[in-house]
C-alpha positions in Angstrom: 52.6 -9.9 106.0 53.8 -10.7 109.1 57.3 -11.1 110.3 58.5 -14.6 110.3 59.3 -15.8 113.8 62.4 -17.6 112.8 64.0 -16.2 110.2 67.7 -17.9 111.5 69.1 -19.5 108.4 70.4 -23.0 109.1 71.5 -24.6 105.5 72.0 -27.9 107.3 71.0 -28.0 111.2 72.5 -31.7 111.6 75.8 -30.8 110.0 76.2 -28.2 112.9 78.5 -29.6 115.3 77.2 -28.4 118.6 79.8 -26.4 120.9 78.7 -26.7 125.0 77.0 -23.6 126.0 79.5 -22.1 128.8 78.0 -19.0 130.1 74.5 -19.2 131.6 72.6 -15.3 132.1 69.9 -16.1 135.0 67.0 -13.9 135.8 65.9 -13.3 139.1 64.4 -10.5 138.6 62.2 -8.8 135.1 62.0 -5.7 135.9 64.6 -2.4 136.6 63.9 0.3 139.0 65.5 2.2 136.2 64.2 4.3 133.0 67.2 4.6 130.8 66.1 5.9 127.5 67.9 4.0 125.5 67.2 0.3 127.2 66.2 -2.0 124.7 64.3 -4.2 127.1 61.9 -2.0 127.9 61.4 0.3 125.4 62.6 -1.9 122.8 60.8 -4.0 120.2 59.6 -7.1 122.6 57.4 -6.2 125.6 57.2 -10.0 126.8 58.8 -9.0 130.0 55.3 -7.8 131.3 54.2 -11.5 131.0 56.8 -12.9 133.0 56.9 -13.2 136.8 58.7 -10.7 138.5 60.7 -12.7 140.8 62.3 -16.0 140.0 60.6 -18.8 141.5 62.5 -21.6 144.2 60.8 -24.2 141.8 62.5 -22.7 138.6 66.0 -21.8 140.3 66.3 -25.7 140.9 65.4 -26.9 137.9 67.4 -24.4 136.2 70.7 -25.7 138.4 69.7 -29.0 137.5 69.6 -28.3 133.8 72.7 -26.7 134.0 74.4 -29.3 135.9 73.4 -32.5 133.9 75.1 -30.3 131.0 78.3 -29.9 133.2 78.3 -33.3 133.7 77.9 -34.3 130.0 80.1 -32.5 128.4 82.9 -32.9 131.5 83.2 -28.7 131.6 85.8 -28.2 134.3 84.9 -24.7 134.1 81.7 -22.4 133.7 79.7 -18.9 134.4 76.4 -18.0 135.4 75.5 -14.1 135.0 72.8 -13.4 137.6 70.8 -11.0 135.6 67.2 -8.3 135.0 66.1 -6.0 135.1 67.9 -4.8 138.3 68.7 -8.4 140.2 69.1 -6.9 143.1 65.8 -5.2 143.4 64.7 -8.4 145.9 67.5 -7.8 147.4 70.9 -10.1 147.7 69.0 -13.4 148.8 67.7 -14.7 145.6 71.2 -13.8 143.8 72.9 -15.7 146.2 70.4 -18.3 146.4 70.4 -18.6 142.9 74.3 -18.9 143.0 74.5 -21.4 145.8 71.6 -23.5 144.7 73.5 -24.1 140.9 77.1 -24.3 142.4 75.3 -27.4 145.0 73.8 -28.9 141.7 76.9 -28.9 139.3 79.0 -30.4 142.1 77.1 -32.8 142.5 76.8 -34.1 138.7 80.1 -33.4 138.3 81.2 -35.9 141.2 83.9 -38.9 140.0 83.0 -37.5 136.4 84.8 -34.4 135.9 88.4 -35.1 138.2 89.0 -31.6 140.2 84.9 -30.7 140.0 83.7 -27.8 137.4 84.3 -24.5 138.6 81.2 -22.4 138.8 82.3 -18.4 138.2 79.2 -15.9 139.4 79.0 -12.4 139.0 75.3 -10.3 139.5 75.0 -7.1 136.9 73.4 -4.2 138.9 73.0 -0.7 137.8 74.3 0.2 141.2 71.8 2.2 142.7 70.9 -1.0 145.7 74.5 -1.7 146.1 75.1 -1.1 150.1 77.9 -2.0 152.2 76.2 -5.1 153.7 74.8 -6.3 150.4 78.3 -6.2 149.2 79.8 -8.1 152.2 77.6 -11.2 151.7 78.1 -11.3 147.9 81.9 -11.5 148.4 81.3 -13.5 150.9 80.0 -16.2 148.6 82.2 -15.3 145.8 79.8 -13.3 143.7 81.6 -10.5 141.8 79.6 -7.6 141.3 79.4 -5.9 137.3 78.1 -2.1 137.2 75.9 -0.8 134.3 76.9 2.9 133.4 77.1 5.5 130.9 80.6 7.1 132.4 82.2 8.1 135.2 80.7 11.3 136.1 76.8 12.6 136.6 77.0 14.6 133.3 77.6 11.3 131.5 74.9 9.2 133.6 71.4 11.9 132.6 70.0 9.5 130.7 69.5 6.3 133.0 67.0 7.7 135.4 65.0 6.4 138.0 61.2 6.3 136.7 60.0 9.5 138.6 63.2 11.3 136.3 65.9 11.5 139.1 69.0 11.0 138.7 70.7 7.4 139.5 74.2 8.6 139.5 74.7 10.0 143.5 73.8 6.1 144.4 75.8 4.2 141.6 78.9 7.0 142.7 78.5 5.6 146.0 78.3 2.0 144.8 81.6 2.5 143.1 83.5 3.9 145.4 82.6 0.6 147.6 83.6 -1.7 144.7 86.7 0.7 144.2 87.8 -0.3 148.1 87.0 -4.3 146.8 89.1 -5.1 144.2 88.7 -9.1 144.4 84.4 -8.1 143.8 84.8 -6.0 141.3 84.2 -7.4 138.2 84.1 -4.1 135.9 81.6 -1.7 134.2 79.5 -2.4 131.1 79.5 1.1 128.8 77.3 1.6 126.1 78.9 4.1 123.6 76.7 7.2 123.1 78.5 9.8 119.9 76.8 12.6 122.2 79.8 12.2 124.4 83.4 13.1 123.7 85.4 9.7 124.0 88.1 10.9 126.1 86.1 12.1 129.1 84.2 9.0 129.3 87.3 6.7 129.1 89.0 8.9 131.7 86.3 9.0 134.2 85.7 5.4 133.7 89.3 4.7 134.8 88.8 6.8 137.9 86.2 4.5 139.0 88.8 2.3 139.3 87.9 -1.4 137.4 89.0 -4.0 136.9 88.1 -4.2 133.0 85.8 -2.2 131.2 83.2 -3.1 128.5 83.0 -0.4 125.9 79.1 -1.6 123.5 77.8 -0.7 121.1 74.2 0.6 121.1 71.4 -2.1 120.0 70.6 -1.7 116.4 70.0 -3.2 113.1 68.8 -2.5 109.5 65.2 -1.9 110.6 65.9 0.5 113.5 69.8 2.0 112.8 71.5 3.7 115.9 71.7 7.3 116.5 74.4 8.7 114.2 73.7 6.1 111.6 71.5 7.0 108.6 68.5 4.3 107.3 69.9 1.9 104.5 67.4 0.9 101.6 69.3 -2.8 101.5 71.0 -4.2 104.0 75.1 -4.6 103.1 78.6 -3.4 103.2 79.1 -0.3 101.6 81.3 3.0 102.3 79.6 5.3 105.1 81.0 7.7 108.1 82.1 5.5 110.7 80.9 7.5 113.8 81.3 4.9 116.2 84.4 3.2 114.7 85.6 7.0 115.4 84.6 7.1 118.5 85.9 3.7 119.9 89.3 4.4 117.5 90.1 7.6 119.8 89.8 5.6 123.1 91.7 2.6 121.8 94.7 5.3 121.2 94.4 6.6 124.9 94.3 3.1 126.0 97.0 1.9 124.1 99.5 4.9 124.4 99.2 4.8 128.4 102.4 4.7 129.7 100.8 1.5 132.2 97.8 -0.2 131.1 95.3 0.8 134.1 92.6 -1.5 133.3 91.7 -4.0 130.4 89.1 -2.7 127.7 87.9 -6.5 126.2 86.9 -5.4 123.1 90.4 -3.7 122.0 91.9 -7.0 123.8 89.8 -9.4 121.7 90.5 -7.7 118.4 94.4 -8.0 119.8 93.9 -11.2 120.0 92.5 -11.9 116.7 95.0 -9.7 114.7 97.8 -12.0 116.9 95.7 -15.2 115.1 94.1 -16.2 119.3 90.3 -17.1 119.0 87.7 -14.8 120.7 86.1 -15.5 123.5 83.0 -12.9 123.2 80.5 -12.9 120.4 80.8 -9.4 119.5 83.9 -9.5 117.4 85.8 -13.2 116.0 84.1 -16.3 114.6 84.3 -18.3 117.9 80.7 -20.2 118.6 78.4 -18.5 120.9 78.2 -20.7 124.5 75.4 -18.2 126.2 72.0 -18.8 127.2 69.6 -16.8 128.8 67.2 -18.3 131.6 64.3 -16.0 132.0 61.9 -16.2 135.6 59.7 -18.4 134.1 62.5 -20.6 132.9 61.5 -20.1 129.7 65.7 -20.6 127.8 66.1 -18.0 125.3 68.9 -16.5 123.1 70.9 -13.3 124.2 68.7 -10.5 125.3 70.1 -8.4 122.7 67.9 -10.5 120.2 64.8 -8.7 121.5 65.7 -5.7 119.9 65.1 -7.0 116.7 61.1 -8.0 117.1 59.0 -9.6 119.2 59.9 -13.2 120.0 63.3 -12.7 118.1 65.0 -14.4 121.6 62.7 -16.9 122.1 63.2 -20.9 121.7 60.4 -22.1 122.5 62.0 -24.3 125.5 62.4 -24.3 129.2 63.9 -25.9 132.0 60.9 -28.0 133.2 60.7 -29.5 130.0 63.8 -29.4 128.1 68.1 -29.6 128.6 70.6 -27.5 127.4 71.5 -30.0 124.9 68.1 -29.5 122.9 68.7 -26.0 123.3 71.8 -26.2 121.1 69.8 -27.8 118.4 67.6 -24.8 118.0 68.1 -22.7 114.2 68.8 -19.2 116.0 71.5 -21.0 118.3 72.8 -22.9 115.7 73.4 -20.6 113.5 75.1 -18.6 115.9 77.9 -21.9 116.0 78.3 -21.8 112.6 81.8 -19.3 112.5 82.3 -18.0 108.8 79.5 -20.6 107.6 77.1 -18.4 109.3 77.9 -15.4 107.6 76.4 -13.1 105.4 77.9 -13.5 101.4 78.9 -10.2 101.5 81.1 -10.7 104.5 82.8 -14.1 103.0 85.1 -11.7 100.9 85.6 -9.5 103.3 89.6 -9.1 104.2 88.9 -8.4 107.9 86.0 -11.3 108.1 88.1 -13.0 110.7 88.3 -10.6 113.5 85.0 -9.0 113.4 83.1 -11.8 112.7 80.2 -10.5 111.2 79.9 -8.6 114.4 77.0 -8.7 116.8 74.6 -11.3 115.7 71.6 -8.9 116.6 72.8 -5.8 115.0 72.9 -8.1 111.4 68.8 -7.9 111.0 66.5 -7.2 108.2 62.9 -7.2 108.4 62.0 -10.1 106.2 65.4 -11.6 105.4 66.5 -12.4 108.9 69.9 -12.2 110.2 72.3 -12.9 107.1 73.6 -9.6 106.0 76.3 -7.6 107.5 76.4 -6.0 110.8 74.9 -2.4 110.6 78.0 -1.4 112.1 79.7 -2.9 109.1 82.0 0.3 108.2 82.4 1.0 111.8 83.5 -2.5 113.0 86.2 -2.2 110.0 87.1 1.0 110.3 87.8 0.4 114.4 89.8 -2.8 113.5 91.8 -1.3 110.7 93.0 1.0 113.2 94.1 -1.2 115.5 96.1 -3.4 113.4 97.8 0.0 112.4 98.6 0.8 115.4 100.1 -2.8 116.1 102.4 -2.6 113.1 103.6 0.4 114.6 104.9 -1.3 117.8 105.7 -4.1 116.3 108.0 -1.7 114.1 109.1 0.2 116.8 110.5 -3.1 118.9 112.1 -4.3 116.1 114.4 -0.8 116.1 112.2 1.0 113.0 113.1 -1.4 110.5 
């Protein structure tokens, strides 16, 4: 039997009331001069990436700002981000990023004109693994107000041994250099991206994050679901909540504490400031955690529009729509079942999670890391216990202060 291709379950599509996608991730380049062995791109589940063109082409980066302005101008959006995205974008160097940047900002100011009073703000930032990152490549992105994102493991070469260069040499001396640039930068910084691996001890990968010096850091949690669980979490026979060691709610629990008990906070961590938020009764404003809709799209180098990247680590196609730029807006992207279901809030989740006390900040979790084979994406996150257990902890720790302000009564 083969797997379904969409197994996103929408009760009622037309009583989805669609929310303006926000956040746009742009490819300009599909593949990485990189061999990380965990990537989920390319090692993952969906090799489709080989069929794509490498570079994005001038015809696609057009239409794509096009399609992105006419939804600007729709929906009035005073503000919204593109993500300038791989593989490694920089691997054709910083023209096509900037390029790419220039060509939507052009477009949406445009549409925007006597529609939207004060324009729409267009926010860019490229994602790099840090390795082409060079003192001129640098100066012309902050030139043209594009904030540079590093992908790492920690702060340190011990912690960087497993994203390797293709020949099996280590990437860290050139990202070590590239942060140190983005260190003496501040206003092009836009932080790290950290994928949590239990092989490491918490505490010496928060601290030699911090010495790096970001703005924010991005603590994630490794790609997995019910068909292919993380490292450190054993196979379920059925997907659902159910009492289990919560390595990575553990892991994430100890670095909250360090975070929280600093004397001065040094840098934001957005996933202990989003589940803040949601224990303080905010909305949140990343898809990881909270019932807030999703508002990201992926445009690949074909313009092919497709759902979060982390999809593909599900099965082949899982990100797919089926749409692209040349032929289709935003707006009929939104109607698609696997976006649409990620707009649904607690609609959307699994019945297991409806009766769940701590439903409302995690959300249900990562929409990729809820998959079955067979069943789709309506059960639990498989970091169920973890997500509770992380979020349990911090509310503790709130009441505590809380307590404390109010003299220990």
């Amino acid at each position: 039997m083969d797997e379904p291709r969409w197994p996103h379950r929408v009760l009622d599509p037309d009583a989805v009331r669609p929310v303006p996608l926000r956040q746009f991730v742009l490819k300009v380049h599909s593949r990485c001069n990189l061999a990380c062995t965990y990537c989920y791109i390319y090692r993952g589940q969906d090799a489709s990436w080989r069929e794509r063109p490498t570079r994005v082409a001038e015809g696609t980066v057009r239409r794509t700002a096009r399609r992105i302005a006419e939804h600007a101008a729709a929906h009035r959006l005073t503000r919204l981000r593109i993500d300038l995205h791989g593989g490694e974008p920089l691997l054709g160097g910083a023209g096509p990023v900037l390029a790419y940047a220039a060509e939507v900002r052009r477009a949406v100011r445009e549409a925007v004109r006597g529609v939207v009073p004060g324009g729409c703000e267009v926010v860019a930032t490229v994602q790099t693994n840090g390795t082409l990152l060079t003192p001129r490549t640098l100066d012309r992105l902050a030139a043209a107000r594009v904030s540079v994102g590093l992908s790492l493991d920690g702060g340190a070469a011990r912690l960087n041994t497993r994203r390797t260069d293709r020949r099996g040499r280590p990437s860290w001396p050139a990202v070590a250099a590239a942060a140190r640039l983005l260190a003496r930068r501040p206003a092009a910084y836009a932080g790290i991206l950290c994928t949590v691996d239990l092989a490491t001890d918490p505490g010496d990968v928060y601290r030699s994050l911090l010495a790096l010096g970001p703005p924010g850091i991005d603590l994630l949690l490794p790609h997995g679901n019910w068909a292919a669980p993380p490292p450190g979490i054993a196979p379920a026979p059925v997907p659902g909540r159910r009492a289990r060691p919560t390595p990575y709610g553990d892991w994430l629990a100890e670095v909250f504490d360090l975070w929280w008990d600093a004397e001065r906070m040094r840098t934001g961590v957005r996933l202990f400031q989003e589940i803040v938020a949601l224990l303080l009764g905010a909305q949140s404003t990343v898809e990881s955690v909270g019932l807030s809709p999703m508002v990201a799209v992926v445009v690949d180098t074909d313009g092919s529009i497709e759902q979060t990247g982390a999809l593909r680590s599900a099965y082949e196609g899982a990100s797919a729509t089926g749409l692209d730029v040349f032929h289709h807006s935003f707006d009929q992207a939104l109607r698609h079942p696997g976006v649409a279901a990620r707009q649904l809030g607690a609609k959307g989740l699994a019945p297991e999670c409806l009766s769940c006390p701590v439903r409302e900040v995690c959300g249900g979790g990562n929409y990729a890391h809820r998959y079955a084979p067979y069943s789709g994406f309506l059960h639990p996150s498989i970091y169920c216990a973890d997500l509770e257990r992380l979020i349990r902890h911090v509310a503790a720790r709130l009441s505590e202060t809380d307590k404390a302000g109010r003299g220990g009564s």
